[in-house]
RODOFI-218190 format. One record per atom (N, C-alpha, C, CB): residue in one letter; residue number from 1; x, y, z. Coordinates in steps of 0.001 Angstrom, whole numbers, plus 500000, padded with zeros to 6 digits. Glycine has a CB too. Layout:
// RODOFI-218190
NODE residu num c1 c2 c3
NODE A NUM X Y Z
...
//
This chain:
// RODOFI-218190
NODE residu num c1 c2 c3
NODE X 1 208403 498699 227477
NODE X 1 207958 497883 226370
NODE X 1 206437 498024 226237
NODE X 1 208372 496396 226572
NODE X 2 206293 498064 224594
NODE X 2 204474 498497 224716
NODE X 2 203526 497086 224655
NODE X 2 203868 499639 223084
NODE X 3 202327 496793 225498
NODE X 3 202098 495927 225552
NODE X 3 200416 495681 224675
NODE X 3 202426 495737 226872
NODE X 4 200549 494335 224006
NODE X 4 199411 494351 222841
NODE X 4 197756 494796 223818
NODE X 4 199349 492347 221930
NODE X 5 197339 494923 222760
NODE X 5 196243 495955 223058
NODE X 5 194550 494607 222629
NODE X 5 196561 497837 221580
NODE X 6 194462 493589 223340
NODE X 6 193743 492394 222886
NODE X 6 192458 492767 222705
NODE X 6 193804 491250 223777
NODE X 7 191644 494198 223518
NODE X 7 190599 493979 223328
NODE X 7 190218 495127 221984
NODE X 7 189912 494011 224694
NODE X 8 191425 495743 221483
NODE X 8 191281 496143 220244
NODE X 8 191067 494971 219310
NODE X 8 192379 496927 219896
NODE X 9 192181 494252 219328
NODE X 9 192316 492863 218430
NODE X 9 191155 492026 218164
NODE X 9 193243 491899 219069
NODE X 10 190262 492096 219300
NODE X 10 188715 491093 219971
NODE X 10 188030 492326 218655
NODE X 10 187920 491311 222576
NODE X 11 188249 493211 219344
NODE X 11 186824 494104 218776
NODE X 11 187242 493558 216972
NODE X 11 186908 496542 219192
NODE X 12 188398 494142 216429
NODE X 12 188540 493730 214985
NODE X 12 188173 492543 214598
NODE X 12 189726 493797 214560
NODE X 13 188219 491478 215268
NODE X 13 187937 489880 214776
NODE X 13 186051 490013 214715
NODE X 13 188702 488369 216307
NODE X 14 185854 490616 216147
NODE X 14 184159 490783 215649
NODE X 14 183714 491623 214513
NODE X 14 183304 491416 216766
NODE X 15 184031 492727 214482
NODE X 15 183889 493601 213229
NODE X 15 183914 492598 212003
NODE X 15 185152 494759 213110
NODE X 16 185155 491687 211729
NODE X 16 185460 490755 210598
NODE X 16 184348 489977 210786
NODE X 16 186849 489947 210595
NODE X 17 184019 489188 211632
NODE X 17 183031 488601 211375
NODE X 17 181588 489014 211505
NODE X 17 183233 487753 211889
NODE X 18 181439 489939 211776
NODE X 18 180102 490679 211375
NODE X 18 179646 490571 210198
NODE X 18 180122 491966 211502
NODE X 19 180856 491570 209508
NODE X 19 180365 492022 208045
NODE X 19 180536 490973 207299
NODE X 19 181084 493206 207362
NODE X 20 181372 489697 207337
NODE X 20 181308 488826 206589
NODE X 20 179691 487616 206429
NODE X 20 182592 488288 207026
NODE X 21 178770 487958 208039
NODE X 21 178106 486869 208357
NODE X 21 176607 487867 207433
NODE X 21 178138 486346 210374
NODE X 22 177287 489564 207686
NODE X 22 176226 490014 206828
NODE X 22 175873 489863 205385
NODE X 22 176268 491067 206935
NODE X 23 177487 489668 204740
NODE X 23 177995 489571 203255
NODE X 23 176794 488226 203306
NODE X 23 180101 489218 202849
NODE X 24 177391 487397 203442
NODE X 24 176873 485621 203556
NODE X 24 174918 485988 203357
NODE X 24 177455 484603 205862
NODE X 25 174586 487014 204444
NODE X 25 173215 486888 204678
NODE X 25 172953 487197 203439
NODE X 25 172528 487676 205748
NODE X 26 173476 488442 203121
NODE X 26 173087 489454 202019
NODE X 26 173038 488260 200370
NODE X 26 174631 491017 201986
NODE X 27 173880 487319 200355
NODE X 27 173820 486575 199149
NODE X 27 173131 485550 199080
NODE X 27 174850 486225 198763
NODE X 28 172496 485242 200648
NODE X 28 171502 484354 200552
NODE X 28 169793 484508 199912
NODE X 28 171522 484041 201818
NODE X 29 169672 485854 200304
NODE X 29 168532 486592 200458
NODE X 29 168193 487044 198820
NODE X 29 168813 487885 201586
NODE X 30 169616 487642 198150
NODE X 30 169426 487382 196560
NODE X 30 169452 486137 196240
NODE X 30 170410 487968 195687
NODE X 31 169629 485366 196620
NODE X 31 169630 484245 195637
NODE X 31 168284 483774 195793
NODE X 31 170731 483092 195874
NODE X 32 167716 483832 197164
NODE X 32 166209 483549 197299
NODE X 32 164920 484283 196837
NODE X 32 166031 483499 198483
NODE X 33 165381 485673 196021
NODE X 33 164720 486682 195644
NODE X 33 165156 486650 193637
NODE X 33 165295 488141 196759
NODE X 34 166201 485758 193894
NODE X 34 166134 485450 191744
NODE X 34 167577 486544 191218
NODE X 34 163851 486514 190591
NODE X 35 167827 487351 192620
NODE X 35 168772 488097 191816
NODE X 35 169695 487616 191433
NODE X 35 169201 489002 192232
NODE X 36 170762 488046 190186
NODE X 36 171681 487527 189907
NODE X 36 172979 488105 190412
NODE X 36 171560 487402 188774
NODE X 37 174045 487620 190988
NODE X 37 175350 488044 191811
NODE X 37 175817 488785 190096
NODE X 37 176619 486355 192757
NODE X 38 177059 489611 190518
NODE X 38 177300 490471 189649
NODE X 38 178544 489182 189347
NODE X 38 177567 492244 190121
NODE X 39 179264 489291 187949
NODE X 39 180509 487667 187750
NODE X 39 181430 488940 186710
NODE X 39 179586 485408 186405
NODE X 40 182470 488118 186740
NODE X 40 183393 488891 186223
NODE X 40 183349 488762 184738
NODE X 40 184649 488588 186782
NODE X 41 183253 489465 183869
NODE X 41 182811 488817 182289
NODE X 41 184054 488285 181635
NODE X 41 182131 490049 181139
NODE X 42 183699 487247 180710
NODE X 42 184843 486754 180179
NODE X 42 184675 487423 179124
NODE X 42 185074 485356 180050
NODE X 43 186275 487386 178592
NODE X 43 186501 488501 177572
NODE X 43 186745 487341 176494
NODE X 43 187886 489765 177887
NODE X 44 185890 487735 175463
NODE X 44 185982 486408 174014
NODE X 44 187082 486223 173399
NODE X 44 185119 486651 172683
NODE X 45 188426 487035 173901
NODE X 45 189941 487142 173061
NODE X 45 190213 486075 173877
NODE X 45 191126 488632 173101
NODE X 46 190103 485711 175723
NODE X 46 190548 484686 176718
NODE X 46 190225 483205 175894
NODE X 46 189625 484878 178306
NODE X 47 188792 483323 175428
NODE X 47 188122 481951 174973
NODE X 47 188227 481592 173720
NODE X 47 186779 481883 175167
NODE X 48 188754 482914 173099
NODE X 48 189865 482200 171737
NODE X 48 190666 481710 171557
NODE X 48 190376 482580 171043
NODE X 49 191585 482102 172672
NODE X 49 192880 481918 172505
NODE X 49 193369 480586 173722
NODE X 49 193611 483500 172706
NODE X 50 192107 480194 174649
NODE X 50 192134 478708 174811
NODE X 50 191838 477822 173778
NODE X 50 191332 478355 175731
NODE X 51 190989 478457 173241
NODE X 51 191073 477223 172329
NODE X 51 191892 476888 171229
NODE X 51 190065 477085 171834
NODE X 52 192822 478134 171042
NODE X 52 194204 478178 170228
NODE X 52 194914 476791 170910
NODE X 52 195244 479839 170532
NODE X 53 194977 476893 172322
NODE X 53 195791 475859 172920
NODE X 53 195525 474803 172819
NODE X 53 195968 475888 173974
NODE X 54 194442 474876 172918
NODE X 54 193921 473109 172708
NODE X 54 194165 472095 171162
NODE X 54 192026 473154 172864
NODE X 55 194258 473327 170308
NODE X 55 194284 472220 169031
NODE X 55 195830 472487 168617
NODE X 55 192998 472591 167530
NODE X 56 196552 472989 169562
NODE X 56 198209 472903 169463
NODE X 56 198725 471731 169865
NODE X 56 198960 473906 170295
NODE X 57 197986 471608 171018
NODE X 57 198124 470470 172188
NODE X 57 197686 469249 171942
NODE X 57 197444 470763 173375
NODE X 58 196702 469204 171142
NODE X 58 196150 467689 170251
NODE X 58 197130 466996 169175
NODE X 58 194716 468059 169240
//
């Protein structure tokens, strides 16, 4: 029977939290420097067509 391999498992959990504590640093450092994070754009057909709903719904 093959038996788990933990200090692979150790090493991956550090790796995960590495790059995440770097991610974290990395968005602190723009935000303290004015940059703006990149956002997903809303598409103006989404924000039409909420507001289709809303005056259905009234």
């Amino acid at each position: 029977m093959a038996r788990n391999n933990y200090s692979y498992e150790k090493r991956q959990k550090e790796l995960a939290r590495k790059k995440k504590k770097e991610a974290k640093r990395q968005k602190k450092l723009n935000r303290a420097l004015g940059i703006e994070e990149e956002k997903p754009e809303v598409i103006s057909e989404d924000v039409e067509n909420a507001d289709d709903e809303t005056e259905i719904a009234d």
